[in-house]
C-alpha positions as a LaTeX table, in Angstrom:
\begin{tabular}{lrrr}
\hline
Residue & $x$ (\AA) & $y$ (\AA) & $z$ (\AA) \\
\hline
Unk1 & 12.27 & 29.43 & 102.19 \\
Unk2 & 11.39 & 28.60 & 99.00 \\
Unk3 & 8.95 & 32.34 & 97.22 \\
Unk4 & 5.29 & 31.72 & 97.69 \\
Unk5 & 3.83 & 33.92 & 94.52 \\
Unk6 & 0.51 & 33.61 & 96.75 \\
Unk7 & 2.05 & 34.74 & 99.85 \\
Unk8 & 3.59 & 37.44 & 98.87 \\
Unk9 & 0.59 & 39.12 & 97.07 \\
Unk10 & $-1.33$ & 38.57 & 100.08 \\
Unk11 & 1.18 & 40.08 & 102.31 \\
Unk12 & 1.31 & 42.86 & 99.91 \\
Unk13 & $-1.91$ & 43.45 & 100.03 \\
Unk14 & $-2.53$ & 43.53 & 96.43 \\
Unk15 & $-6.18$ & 43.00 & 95.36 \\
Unk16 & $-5.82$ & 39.80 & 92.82 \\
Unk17 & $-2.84$ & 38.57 & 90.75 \\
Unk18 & $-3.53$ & 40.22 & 87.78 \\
Unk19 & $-3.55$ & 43.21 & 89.05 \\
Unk20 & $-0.20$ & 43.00 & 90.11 \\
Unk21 & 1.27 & 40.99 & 87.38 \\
Unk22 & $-0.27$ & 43.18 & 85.00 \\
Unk23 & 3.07 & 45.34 & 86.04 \\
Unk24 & 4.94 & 42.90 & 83.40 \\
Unk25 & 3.41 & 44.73 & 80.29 \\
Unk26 & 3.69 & 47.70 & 81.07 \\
Unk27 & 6.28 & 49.51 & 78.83 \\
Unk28 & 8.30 & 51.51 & 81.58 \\
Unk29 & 10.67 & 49.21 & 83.62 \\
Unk30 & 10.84 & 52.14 & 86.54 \\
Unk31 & 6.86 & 52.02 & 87.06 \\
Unk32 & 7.22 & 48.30 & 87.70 \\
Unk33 & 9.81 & 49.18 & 89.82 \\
Unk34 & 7.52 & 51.94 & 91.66 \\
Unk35 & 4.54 & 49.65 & 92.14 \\
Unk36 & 6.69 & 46.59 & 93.57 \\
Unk37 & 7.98 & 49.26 & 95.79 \\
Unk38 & 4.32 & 50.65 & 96.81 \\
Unk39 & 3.46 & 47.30 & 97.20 \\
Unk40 & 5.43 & 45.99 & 99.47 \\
Unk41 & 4.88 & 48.60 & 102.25 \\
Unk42 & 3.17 & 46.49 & 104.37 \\
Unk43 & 5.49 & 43.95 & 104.55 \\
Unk44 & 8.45 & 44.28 & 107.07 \\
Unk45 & 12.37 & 43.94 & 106.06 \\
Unk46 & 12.76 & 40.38 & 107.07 \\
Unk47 & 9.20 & 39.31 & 105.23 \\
Unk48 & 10.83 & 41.00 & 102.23 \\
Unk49 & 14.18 & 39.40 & 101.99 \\
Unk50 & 13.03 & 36.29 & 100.38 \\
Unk51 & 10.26 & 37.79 & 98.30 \\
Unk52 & 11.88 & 37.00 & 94.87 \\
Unk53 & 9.31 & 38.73 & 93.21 \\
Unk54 & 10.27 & 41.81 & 94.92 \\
Unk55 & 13.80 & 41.59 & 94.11 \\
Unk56 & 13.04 & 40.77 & 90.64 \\
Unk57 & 11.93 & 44.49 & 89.81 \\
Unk58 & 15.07 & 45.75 & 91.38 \\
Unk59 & 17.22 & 43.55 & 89.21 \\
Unk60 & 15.45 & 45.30 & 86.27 \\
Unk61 & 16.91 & 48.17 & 87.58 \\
Unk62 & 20.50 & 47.37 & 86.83 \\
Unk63 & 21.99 & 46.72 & 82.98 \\
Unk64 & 24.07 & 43.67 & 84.10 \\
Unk65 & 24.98 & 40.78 & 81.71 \\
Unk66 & 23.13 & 38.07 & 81.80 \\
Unk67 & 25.99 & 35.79 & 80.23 \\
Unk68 & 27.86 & 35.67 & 84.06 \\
Unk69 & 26.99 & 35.98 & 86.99 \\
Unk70 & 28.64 & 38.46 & 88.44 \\
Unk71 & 29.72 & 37.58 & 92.33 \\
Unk72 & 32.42 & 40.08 & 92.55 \\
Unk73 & 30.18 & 43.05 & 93.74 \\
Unk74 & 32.77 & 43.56 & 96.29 \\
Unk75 & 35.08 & 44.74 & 94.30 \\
Unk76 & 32.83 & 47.38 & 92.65 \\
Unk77 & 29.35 & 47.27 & 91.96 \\
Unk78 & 27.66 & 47.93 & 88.55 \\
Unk79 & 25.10 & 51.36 & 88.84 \\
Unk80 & 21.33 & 51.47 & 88.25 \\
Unk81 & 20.41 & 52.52 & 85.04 \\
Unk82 & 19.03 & 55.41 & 86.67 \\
Unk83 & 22.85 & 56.61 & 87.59 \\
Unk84 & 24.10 & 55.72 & 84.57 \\
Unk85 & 22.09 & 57.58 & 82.67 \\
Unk86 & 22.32 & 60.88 & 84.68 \\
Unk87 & 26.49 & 60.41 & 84.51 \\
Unk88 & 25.86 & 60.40 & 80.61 \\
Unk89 & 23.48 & 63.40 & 80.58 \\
Unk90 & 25.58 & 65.09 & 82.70 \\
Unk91 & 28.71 & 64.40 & 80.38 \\
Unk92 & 26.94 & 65.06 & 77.29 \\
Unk93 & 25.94 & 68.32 & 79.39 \\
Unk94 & 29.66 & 69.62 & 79.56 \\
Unk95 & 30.87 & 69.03 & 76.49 \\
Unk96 & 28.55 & 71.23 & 74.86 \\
Unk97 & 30.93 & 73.97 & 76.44 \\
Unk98 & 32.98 & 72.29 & 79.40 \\
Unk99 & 34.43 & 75.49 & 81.35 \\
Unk100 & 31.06 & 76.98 & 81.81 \\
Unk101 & 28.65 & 74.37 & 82.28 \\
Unk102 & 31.25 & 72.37 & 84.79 \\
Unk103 & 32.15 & 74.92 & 86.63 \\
Unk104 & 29.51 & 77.41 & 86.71 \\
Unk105 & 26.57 & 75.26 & 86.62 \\
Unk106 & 27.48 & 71.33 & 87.90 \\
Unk107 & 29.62 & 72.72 & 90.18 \\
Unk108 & 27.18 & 74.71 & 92.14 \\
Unk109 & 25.44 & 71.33 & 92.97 \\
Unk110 & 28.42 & 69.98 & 95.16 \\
Unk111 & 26.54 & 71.99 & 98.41 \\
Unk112 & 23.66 & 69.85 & 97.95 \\
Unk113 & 25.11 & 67.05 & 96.97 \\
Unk114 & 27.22 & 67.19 & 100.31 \\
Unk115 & 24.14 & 67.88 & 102.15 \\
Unk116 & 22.24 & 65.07 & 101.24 \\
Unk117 & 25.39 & 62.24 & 101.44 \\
Unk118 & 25.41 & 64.14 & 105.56 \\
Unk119 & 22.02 & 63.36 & 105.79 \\
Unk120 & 22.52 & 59.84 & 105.27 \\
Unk121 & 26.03 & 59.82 & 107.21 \\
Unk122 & 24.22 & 61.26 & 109.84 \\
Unk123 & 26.30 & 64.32 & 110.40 \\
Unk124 & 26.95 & 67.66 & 109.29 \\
Unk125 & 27.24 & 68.75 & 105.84 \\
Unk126 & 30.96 & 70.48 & 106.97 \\
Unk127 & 32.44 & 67.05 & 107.71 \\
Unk128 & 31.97 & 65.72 & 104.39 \\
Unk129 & 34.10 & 65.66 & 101.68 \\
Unk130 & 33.46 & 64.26 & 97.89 \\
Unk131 & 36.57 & 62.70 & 96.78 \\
Unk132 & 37.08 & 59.31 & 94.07 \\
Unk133 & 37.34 & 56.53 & 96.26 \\
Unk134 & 38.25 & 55.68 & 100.10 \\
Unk135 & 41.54 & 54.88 & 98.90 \\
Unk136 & 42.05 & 58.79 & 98.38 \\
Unk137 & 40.17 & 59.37 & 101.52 \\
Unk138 & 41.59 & 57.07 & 104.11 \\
Unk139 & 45.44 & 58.53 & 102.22 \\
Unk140 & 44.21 & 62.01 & 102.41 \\
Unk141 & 44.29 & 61.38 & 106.42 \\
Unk142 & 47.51 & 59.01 & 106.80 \\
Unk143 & 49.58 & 61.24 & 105.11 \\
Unk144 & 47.74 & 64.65 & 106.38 \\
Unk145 & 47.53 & 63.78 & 110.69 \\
Unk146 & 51.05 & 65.85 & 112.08 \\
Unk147 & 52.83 & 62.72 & 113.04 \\
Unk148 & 56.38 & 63.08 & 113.83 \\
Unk149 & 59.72 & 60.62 & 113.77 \\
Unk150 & 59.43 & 58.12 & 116.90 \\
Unk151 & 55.06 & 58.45 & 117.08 \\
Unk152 & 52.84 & 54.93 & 116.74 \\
Unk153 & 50.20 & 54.05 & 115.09 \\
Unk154 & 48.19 & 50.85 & 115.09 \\
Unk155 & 47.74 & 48.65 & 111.82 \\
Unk156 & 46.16 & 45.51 & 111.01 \\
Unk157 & 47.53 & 43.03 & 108.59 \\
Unk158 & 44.26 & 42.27 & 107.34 \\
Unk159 & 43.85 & 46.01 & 106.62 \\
Unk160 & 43.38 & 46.92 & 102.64 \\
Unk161 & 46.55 & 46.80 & 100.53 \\
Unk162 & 46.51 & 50.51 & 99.50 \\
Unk163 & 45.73 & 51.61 & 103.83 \\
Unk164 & 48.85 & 49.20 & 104.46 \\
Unk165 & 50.95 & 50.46 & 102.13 \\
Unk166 & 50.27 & 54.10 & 103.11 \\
Unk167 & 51.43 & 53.60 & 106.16 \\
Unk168 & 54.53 & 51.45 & 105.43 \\
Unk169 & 55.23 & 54.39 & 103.41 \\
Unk170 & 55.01 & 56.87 & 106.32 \\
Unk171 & 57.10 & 54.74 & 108.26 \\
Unk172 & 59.70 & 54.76 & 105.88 \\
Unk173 & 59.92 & 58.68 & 105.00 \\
Unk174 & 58.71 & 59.95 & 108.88 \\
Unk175 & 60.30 & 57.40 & 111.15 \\
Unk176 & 57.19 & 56.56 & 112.55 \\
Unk177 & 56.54 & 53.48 & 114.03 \\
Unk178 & 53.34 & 50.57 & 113.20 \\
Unk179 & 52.47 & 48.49 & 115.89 \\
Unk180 & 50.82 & 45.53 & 113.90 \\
Unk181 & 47.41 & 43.60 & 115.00 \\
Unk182 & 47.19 & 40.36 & 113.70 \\
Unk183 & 43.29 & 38.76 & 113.37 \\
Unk184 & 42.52 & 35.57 & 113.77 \\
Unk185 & 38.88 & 35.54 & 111.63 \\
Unk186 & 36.28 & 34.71 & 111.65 \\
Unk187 & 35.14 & 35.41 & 115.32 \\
Unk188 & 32.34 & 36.51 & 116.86 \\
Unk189 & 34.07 & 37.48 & 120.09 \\
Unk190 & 33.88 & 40.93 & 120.23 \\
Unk191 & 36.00 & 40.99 & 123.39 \\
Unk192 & 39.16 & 39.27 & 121.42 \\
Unk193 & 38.57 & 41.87 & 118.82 \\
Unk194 & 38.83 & 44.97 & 121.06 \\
Unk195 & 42.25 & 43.30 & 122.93 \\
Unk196 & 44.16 & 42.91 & 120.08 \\
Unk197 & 43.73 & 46.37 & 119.24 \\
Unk198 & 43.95 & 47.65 & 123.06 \\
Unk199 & 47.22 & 45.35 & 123.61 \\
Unk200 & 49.02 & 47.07 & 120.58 \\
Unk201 & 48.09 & 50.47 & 122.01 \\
Unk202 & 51.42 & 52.22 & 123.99 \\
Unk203 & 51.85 & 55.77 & 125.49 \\
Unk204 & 53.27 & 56.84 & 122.10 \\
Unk205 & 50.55 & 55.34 & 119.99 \\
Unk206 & 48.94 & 58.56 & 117.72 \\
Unk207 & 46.49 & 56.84 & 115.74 \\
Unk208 & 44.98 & 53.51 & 115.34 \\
Unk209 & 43.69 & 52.48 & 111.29 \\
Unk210 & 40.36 & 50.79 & 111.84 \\
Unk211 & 38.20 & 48.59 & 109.02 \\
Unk212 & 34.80 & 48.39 & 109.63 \\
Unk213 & 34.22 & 44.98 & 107.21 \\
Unk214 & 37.23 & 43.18 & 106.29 \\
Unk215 & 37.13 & 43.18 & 102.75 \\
Unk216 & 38.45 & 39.83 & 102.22 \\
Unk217 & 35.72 & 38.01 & 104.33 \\
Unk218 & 33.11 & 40.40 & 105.34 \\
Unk219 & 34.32 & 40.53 & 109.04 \\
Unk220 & 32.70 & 42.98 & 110.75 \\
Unk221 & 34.58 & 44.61 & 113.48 \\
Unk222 & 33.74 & 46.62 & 116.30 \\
Unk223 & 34.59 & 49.69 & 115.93 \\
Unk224 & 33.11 & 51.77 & 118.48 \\
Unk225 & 34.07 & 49.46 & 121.17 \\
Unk226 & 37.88 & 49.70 & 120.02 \\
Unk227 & 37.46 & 53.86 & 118.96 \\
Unk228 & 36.27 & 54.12 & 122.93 \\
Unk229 & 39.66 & 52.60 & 123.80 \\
Unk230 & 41.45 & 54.48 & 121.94 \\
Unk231 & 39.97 & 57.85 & 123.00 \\
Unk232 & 40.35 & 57.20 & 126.64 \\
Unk233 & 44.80 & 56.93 & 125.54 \\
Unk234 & 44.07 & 60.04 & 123.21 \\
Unk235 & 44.47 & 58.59 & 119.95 \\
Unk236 & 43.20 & 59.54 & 117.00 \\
Unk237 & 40.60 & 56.89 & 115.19 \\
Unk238 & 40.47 & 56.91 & 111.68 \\
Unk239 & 37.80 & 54.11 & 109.95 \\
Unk240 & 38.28 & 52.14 & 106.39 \\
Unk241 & 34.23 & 52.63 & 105.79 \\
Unk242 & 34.81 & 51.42 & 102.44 \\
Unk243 & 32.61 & 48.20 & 102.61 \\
Unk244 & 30.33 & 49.38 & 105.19 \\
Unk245 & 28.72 & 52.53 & 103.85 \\
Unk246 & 25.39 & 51.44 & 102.53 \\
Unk247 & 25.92 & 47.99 & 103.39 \\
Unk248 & 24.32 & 47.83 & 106.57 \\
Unk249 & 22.48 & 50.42 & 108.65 \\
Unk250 & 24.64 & 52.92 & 110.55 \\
Unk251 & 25.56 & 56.80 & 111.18 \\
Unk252 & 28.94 & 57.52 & 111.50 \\
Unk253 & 29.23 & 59.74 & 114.33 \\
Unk254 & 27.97 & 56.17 & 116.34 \\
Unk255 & 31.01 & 54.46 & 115.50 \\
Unk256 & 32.78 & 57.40 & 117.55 \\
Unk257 & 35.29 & 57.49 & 114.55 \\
Unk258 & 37.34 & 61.02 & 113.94 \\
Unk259 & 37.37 & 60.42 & 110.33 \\
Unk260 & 36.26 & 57.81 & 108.28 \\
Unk261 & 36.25 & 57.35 & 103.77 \\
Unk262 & 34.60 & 55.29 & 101.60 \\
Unk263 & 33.72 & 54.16 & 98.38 \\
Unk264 & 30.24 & 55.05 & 97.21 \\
Unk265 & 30.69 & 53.26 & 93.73 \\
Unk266 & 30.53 & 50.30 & 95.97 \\
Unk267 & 27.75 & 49.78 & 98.30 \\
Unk268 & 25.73 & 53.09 & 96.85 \\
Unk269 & 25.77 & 52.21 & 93.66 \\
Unk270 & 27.18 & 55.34 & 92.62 \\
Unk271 & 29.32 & 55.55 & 89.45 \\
Unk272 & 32.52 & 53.68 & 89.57 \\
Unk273 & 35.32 & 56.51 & 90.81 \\
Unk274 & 32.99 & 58.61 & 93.19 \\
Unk275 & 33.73 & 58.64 & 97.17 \\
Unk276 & 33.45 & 60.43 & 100.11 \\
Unk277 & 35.90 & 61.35 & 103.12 \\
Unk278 & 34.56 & 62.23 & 106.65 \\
Unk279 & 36.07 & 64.56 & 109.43 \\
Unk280 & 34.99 & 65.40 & 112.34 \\
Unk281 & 34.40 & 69.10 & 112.91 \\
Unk282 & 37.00 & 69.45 & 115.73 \\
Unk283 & 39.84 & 67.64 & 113.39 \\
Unk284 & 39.43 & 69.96 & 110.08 \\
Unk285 & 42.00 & 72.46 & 110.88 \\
Unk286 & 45.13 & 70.38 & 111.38 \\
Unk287 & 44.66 & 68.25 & 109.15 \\
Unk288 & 46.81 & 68.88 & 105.91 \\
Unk289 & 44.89 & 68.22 & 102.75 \\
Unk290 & 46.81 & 65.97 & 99.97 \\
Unk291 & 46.49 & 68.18 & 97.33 \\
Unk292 & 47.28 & 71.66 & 98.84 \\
Unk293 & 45.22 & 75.03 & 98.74 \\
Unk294 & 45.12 & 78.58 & 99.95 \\
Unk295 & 45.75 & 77.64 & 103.57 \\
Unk296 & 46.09 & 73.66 & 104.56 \\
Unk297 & 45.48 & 74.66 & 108.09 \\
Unk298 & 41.67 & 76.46 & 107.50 \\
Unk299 & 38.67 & 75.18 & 109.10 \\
Unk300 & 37.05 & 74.06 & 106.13 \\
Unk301 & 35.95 & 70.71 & 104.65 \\
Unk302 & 36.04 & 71.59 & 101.07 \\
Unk303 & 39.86 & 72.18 & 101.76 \\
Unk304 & 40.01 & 68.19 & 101.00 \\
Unk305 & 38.24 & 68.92 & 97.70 \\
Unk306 & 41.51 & 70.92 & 95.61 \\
Unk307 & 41.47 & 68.33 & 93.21 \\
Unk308 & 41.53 & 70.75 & 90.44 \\
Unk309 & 39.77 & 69.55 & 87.01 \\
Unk310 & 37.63 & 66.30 & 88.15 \\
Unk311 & 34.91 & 64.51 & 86.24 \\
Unk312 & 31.60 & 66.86 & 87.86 \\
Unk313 & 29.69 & 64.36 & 85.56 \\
Unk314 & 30.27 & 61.29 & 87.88 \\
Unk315 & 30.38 & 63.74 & 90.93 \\
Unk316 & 26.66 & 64.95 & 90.60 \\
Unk317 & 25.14 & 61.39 & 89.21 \\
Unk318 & 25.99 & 60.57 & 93.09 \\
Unk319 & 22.37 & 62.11 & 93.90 \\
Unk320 & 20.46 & 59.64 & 91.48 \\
Unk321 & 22.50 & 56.78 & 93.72 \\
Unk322 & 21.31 & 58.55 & 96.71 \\
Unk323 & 17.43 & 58.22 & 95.65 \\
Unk324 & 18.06 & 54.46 & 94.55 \\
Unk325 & 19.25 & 53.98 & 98.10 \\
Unk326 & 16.40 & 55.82 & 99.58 \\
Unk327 & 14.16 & 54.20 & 97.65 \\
Unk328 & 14.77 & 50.55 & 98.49 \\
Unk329 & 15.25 & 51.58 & 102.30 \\
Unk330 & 18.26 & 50.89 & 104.07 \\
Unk331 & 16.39 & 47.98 & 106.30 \\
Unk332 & 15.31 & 46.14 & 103.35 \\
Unk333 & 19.01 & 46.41 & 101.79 \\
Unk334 & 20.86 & 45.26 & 104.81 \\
Unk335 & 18.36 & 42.45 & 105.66 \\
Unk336 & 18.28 & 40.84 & 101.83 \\
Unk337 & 22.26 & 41.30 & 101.21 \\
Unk338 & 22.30 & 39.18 & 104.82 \\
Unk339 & 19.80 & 36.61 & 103.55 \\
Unk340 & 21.68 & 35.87 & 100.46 \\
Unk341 & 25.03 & 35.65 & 101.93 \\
Unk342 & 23.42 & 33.07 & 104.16 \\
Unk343 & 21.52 & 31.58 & 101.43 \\
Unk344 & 24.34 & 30.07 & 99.85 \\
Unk345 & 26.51 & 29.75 & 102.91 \\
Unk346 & 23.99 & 27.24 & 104.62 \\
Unk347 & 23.62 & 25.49 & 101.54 \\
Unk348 & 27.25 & 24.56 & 100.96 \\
Unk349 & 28.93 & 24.61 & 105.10 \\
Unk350 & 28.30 & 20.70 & 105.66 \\
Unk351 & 29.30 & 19.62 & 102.07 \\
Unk352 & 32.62 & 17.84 & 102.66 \\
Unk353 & 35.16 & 19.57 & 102.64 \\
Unk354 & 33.98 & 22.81 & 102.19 \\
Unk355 & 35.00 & 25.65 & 104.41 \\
Unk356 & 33.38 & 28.86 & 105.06 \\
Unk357 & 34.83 & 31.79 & 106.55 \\
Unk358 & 32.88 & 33.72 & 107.20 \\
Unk359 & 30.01 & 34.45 & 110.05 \\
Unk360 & 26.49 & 33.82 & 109.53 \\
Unk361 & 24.99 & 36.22 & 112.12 \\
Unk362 & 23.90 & 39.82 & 110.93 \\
Unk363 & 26.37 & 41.16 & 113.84 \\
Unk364 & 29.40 & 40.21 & 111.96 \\
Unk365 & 28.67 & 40.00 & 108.45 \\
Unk366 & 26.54 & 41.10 & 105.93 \\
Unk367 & 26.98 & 40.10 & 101.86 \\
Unk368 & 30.15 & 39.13 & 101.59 \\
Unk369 & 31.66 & 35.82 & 101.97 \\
Unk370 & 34.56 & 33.62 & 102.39 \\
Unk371 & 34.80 & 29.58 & 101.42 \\
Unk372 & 37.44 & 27.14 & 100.60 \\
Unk373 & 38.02 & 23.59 & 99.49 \\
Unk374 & 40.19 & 21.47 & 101.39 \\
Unk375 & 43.18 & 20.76 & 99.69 \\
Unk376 & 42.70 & 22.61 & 97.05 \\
Unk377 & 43.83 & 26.64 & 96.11 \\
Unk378 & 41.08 & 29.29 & 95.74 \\
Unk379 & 42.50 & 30.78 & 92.35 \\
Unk380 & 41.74 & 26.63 & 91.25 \\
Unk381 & 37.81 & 27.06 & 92.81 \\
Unk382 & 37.73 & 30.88 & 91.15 \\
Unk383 & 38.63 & 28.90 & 87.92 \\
Unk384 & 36.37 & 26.46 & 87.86 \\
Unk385 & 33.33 & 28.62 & 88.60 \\
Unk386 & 34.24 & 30.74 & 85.68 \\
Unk387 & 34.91 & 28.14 & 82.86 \\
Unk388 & 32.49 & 25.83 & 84.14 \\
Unk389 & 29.18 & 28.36 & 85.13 \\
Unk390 & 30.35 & 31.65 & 83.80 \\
Unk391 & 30.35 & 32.95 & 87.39 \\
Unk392 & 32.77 & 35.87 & 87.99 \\
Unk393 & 34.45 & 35.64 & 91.82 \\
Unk394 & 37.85 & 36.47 & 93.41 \\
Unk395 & 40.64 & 34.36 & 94.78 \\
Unk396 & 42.36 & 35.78 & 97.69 \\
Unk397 & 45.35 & 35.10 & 99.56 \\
Unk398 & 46.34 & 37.53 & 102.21 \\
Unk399 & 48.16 & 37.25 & 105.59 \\
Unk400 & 46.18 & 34.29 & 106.99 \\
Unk401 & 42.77 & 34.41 & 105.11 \\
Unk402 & 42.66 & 31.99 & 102.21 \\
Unk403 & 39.30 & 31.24 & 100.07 \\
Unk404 & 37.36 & 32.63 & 97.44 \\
Unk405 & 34.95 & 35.94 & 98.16 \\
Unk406 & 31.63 & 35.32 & 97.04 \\
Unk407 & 29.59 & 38.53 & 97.04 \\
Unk408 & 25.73 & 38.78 & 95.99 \\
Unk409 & 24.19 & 41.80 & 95.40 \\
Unk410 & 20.77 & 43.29 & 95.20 \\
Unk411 & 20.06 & 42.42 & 91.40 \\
Unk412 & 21.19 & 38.71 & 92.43 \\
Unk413 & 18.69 & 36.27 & 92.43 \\
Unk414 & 18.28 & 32.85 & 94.45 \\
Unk415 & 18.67 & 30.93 & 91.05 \\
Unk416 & 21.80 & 32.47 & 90.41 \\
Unk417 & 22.98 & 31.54 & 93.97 \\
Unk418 & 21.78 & 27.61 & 93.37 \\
Unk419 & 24.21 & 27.92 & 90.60 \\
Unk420 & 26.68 & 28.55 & 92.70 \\
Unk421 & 25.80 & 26.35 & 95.17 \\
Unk422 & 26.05 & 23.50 & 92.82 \\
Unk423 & 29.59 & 24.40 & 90.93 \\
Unk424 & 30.93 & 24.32 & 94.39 \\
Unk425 & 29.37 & 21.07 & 95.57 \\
Unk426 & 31.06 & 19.70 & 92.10 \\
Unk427 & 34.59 & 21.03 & 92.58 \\
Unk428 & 34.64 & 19.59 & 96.06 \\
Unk429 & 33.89 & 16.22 & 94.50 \\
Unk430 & 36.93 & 16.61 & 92.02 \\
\hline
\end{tabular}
């Protein structure tokens, strides 16, 4: 739907146009942000996901480069200049005298910190961890759960490199023994989803890896509906929340998961090498901790958290991601990563020989996408964006999904999606 200037101020319920666009000269990019954002209260999430004008004030929020356009949010996603800021105050902060103010004054923060990341995780401030990434979370659990020479656990090939390698790595020192799911995506069949992971379950299956969105297409899987499965054969469920947290709307104790990590410099916007690990109350105690403490068999959370010297700079800038988040509403985030996903996708599916990989319905997928050209490798599509229209995407080629990930982001406008649209419409022609 093409953005209505009209419209949207009188769904806004702004008095006259120049009272709104008088926003544009005002000196303070962050009040323009604050008045789109008062603005646009009486306007639901789906009115607001095509309101470019909206959006437009939330770009200003970010520092990107406006030489590329950067696709690859998937990967990891730039902060708001609020965040980056605070990391830099916050740096600047301890090296005026780095043992005290780090660990006697930034340090005290972690409580609330933790607090408020439960809030939004929708559990209790003693199942959260801060870590760097969910690589370190999802390891901190693979390599932590007592499993012992001749136990199973259940692994899917289109799991993340690092999760897959973690457990191969078990395997090979414990003698355990993966039981592999193989997907066939995209689907919308929740009911094939849950099999393949029920079929792969046996009497000596321990724990099952789980990932919420498939990184290399957005698949969204069900997770509850497979964790119930797995409960009822006693098996531990641990989630690969990496993509999901922040994405779309969710708690984690609904997804029935005993622990779950992710990456907050992705989907948060926090800074890049900040994450979080979740475990559920019951599962603390015996789980070992990868870096060891006092006692690896306490009831404690923060026993995950003996990292020694970390970067408390990064760690406490996590709060100013926190009040981004809260401030754009996790509705209105969900519903316009959806609409441009779909924005491009519908654009470019009946082009010959295009492919796309990806669902369009909100169930199973959000912002991130999967196409291909017929014929022709993604690195060669990823190539051809990049010399041709400066846009910045990823090639991948893993197990049986093929294609290049597109993946929008809040500061991403239409516009720069009609680019896209048009480099691919041209490389399908070559």
């Amino acid at each position: 739907m093409p953005f209505d200037r009209r419209n949207f101020i009188q769904k806004a319920g702004i008095a006259t146009a120049t009272a709104f666009f008088s926003t544009l000269v005002q000196p303070s990019w962050s009040r323009n942000l604050e008045r789109a954002i008062r603005n646009s209260e009486n306007l639901t999430a789906d009115e607001l996901a095509n309101e470019e004008e909206f959006w437009y004030y939330i770009q200003q929020s970010f520092t990107v480069s406006p030489s590329i356009i950067n696709l690859n949010n998937g990967g990891v996603s730039p902060a708001p200049k609020t965040v980056q800021d605070a990391m830099k105050r916050y740096y600047d902060y301890c090296n005026e005298a780095p043992s005290y103010y780090m660990w006697r004054v930034l340090d005290q923060g972690r409580e609330t910190l933790r607090g408020n990341l439960a809030k939004m995780a929708g559990c209790s401030s003693d199942e959260i961890a801060i870590n760097r990434n969910s690589s370190e979370g999802l390891e901190t659990v693979i390599f932590g759960l007592p499993l012992k020479q001749g136990d199973e656990v259940v692994v899917a090939k289109q799991d993340y490199p690092n999760v897959v390698n973690a457990w191969k790595q078990r395997e090979l020192r414990d003698g355990i023994k993966i039981n592999w799911v193989n997907l066939e995506l995209p689907t919308e069949d929740k009911s094939y989803l849950v099999k393949q992971y029920i079929n792969a379950f046996t009497s000596k299956t321990k724990a099952v890896n789980i990932t919420h969105i498939i990184n290399w297409n957005g698949q969204i899987i069900p997770v509850k509906e497979i964790a119930q499965e797995a409960h009822k054969r006693n098996i531990d469920v641990l989630v690969d929340g990496a993509h999901s947290f922040a994405h779309f709307d969710f708690r984690i104790p609904d997804l029935d998961a005993d622990y779950f990590a992710t990456s907050l410099h992705k989907w948060l916007y926090a800074p890049i090498g900040s994450g979080m690990l979740y475990v559920k109350k019951e599962k603390i105690k015996n789980l070992y901790p990868m870096f060891a403490g006092d006692n690896p068999l306490k009831d404690d959370i923060r026993k995950f958290e003996n990292l020694g010297t970390r970067p408390f700079y990064i760690e406490q800038a996590i709060g100013k991601a926190l009040e981004f988040h809260d401030m754009i509403g996790s509705e209105r985030k969900e519903k316009r990563l959806h609409y441009l996903k779909n924005y491009w996708m519908d654009k470019v599916k009946d082009i010959p020989n295009v492919k796309i990989h990806t669902s369009l319905h909100p169930k199973w997928g959000c912002a991130i996408g999967l196409v291909s050209i017929e014929g022709k490798k993604p690195s060669e599509l990823d190539n051809f964006l990049f010399s041709n229209y400066k846009i910045h995407t990823t090639s991948i080629e893993w197990e049986n999904i093929k294609g290049v990930r597109i993946t929008p982001n809040v500061y991403t406008t239409t516009k720069n999606l009609d680019v896209l649209v048009n480099g691919i419409a041209n490389f399908a022609k070559v």
